[in-house]
C-alpha positions in Angstrom: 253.7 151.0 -83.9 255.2 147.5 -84.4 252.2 145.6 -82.8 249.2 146.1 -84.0 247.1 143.6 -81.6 247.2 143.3 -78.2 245.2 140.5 -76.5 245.1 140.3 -73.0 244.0 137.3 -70.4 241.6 138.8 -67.9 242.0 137.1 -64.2 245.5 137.3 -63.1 246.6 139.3 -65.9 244.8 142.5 -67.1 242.4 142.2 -63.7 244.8 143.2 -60.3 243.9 140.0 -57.7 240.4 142.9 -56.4 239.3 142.2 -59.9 239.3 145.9 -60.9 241.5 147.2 -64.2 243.4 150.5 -62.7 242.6 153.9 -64.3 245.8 154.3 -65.8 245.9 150.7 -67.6 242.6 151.8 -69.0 244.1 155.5 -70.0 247.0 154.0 -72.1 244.6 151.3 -73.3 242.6 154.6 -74.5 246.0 155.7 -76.3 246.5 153.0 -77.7 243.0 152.5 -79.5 243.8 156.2 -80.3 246.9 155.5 -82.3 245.2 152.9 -84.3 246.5 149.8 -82.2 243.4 146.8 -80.9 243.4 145.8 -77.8 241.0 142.7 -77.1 240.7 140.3 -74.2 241.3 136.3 -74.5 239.2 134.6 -71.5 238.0 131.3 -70.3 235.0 133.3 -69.4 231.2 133.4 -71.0 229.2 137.0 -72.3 227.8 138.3 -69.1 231.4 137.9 -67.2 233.2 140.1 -69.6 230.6 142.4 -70.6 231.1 145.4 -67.5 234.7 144.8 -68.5 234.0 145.9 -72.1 232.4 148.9 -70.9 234.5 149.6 -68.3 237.3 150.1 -71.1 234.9 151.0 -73.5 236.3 148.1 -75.6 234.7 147.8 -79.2 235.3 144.7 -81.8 235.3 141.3 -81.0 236.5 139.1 -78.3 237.5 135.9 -77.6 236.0 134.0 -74.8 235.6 130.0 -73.2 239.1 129.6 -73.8 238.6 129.6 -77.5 235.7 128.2 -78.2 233.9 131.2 -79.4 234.6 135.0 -81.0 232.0 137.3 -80.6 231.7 141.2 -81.3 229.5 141.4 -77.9 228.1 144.7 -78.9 226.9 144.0 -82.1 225.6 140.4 -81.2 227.9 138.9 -84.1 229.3 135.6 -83.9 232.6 135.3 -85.7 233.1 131.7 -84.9 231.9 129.0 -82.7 232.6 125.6 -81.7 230.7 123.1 -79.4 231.7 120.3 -77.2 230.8 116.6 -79.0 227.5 115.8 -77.4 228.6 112.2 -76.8 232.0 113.6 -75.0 230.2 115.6 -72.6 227.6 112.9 -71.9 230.3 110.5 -71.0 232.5 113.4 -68.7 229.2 113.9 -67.2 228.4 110.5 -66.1 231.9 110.2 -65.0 232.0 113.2 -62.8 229.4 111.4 -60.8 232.3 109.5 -59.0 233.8 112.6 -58.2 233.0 115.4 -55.5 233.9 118.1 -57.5 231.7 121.1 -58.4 230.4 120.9 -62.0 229.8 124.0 -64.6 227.7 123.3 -68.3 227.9 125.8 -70.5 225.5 126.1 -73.3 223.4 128.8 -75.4 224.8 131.8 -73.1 224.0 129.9 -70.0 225.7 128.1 -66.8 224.0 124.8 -65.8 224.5 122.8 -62.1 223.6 120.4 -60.2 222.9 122.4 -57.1 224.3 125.6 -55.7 227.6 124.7 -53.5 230.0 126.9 -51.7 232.6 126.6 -54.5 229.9 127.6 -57.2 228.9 130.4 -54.9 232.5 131.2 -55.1 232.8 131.5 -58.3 229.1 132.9 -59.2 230.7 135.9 -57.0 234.0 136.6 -59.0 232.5 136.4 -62.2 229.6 137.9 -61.6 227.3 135.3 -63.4 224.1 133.4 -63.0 223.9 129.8 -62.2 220.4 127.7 -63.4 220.4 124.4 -60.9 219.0 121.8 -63.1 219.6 118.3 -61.3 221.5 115.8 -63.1 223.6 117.3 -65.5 223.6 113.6 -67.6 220.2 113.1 -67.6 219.6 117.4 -68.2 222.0 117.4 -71.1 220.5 117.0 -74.6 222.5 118.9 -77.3 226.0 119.7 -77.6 227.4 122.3 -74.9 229.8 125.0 -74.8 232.1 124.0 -71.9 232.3 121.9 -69.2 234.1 124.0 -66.2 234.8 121.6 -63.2 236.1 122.8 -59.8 237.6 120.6 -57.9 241.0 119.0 -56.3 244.3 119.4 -59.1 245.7 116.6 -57.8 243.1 114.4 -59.3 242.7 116.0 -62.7 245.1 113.7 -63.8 243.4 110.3 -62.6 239.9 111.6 -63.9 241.9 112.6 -67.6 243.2 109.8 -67.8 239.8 107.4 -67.1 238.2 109.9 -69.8 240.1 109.2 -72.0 240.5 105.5 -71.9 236.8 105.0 -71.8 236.2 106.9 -75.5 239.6 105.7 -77.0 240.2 109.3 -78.1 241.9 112.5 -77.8 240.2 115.1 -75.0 240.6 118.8 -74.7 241.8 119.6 -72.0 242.7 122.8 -70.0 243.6 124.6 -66.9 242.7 128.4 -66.4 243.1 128.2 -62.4 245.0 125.5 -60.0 241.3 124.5 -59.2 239.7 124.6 -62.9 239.4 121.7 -65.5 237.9 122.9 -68.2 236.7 120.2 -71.2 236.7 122.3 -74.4 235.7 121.5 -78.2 238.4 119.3 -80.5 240.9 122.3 -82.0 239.2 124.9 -79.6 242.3 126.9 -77.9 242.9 130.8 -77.4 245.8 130.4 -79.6 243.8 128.8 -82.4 241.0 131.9 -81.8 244.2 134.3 -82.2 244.7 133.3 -85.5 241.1 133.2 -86.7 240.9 137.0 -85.0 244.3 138.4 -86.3 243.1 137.1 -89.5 239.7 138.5 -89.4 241.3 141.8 -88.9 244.2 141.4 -91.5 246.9 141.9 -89.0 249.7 139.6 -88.8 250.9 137.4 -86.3 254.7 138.7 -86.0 252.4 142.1 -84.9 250.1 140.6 -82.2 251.3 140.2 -78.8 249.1 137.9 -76.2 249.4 137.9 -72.5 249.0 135.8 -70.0 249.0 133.7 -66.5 247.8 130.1 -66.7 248.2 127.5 -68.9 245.0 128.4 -70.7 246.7 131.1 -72.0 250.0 128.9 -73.6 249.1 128.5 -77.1 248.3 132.0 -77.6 252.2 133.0 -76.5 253.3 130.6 -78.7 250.9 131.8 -81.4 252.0 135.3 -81.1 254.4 137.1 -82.6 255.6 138.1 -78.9 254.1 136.2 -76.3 254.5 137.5 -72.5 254.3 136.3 -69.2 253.4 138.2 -66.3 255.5 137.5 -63.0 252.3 135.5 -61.1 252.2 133.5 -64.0 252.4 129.5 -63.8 256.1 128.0 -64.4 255.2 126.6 -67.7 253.7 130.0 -69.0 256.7 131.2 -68.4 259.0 129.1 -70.1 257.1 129.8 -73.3 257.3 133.4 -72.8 259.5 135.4 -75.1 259.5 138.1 -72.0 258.6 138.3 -68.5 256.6 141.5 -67.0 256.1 142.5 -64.0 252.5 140.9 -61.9 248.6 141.5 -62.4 248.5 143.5 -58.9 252.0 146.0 -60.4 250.0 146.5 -63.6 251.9 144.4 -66.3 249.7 144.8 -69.0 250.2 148.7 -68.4 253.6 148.4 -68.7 253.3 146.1 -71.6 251.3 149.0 -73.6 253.5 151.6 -72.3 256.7 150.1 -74.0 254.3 149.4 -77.4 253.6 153.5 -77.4 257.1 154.0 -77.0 258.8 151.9 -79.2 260.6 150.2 -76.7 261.9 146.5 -76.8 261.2 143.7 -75.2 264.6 142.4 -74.5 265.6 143.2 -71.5 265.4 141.5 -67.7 263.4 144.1 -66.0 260.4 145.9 -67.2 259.5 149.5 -67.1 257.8 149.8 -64.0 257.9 153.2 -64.1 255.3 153.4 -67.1 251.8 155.3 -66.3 
């Protein structure tokens, strides 16, 4: 086979919009595996949210999760890399967000932090299917370094609070969007794309034979990264521009037909993709 890797987004890309991975994606996964090929998931998502999905597709190796910011073979517990949000970075984005009625996530040592429970945290503590610890103040509860800071809230103001971030420590912020709704503040250099490398290396593959797929602009510096970066049709407008091809949506199973045309030596040239594959 020419690709060796494949590395796959999870929500609105390898999941279908009822958050379930069909039997036959996981089947040609399965063939795949079988023929020697790794197949691994990129996500903005912690341990617990991706763990039934590793079993599910009985998955093995390591994966890369928080947009980045960590690779971890969750079955054997080993940490391949790790970065952490600058403690004084997240203090000040916490103290900011105070102005803000947006819904506010801390990640740190395995664990989601908020305020209080809200209806958009509930929201969100359903799809993923993680635990929330309601700790007051996230400022004041903050005292090392943190994972991640997810905020859900309105996109039209990402922007303004960016920009104010920014201006008030006179330096460069990470920013990224998995969702319309999601802000997520990440570690300097942390980025799927960056994690790519580090895992393609780990596992002596080259880049010209990984291919990395994706919806949101989370996942845009891992297409770029990749030796064949795709897009699947739901994906956002700027995804897609960076795409070197377009498959068809999450719900029509494009990672399936993505693996379907690696099994069969089949290019990536053309308009239309095989939607025939299964």
């Amino acid at each position: 086979m020419k690709y060796k890797l494949i590395v796959s987004d999870l929500d609105g890309t390898l999941l279908k919009s009822d958050g379930k991975v069909s039997a036959a994606t996981k089947e040609l996964i399965r063939a795949y595996q079988r023929k020697g090929g790794v197949f691994t998931i990129a996500t903005g998502r912690m341990e617990d949210a991706v763990t039934p999905y590793l079993d599910h597709l009985e998955l093995e190796g390591p994966v890369i999760l928080y947009n980045g910011s960590k690779i971890i073979d969750i079955n054997r517990n080993h940490v391949l890399y790790e970065a952490f949000l600058d403690y004084d970075t997240a203090k000040a984005a916490l103290k900011l967000l105070r102005n803000y009625d947006w819904d506010v996530l801390l990640y740190q040592d395995r664990k989601i932090y908020i305020k209080m429970m809200t209806p958009g945290i509930e929201k969100h503590v359903q799809k993923e299917g993680v635990a929330c610890h309601e700790v007051g103040d996230l400022y004041h509860f903050l005292k090392s370094a943190p994972t991640k800071i997810l905020i859900i809230g309105h996109n039209g103001k990402f922007k303004m609070f960016e920009d104010e971030l920014k201006q008030q420590l006179k330096l460069k912020v990470n920013f990224t969007q998995s969702e319309e709704t999601y802000l997520e503040i990440l570690p300097q250099g942390a980025s799927k794309g960056a994690a790519l490398k580090k895992l393609a290396d780990g596992l002596k593959i080259s880049m010209e034979e990984v291919i990395a797929i994706g919806d949101h602009l989370n996942d845009v510096s891992m297409i770029r990264a990749a030796g064949l970066g795709i897009a699947m049709e739901n994906a956002h407008a700027e995804l897609k521009n960076n795409a070197s091809y377009i498959t068809v949506s999450n719900d029509a199973e494009g990672v399936k037909n993505v693996i379907y045309r690696v099994l069969n030596d089949q290019e990536f040239s053309d308009d239309t993709p095989n939607a025939d594959a299964s």
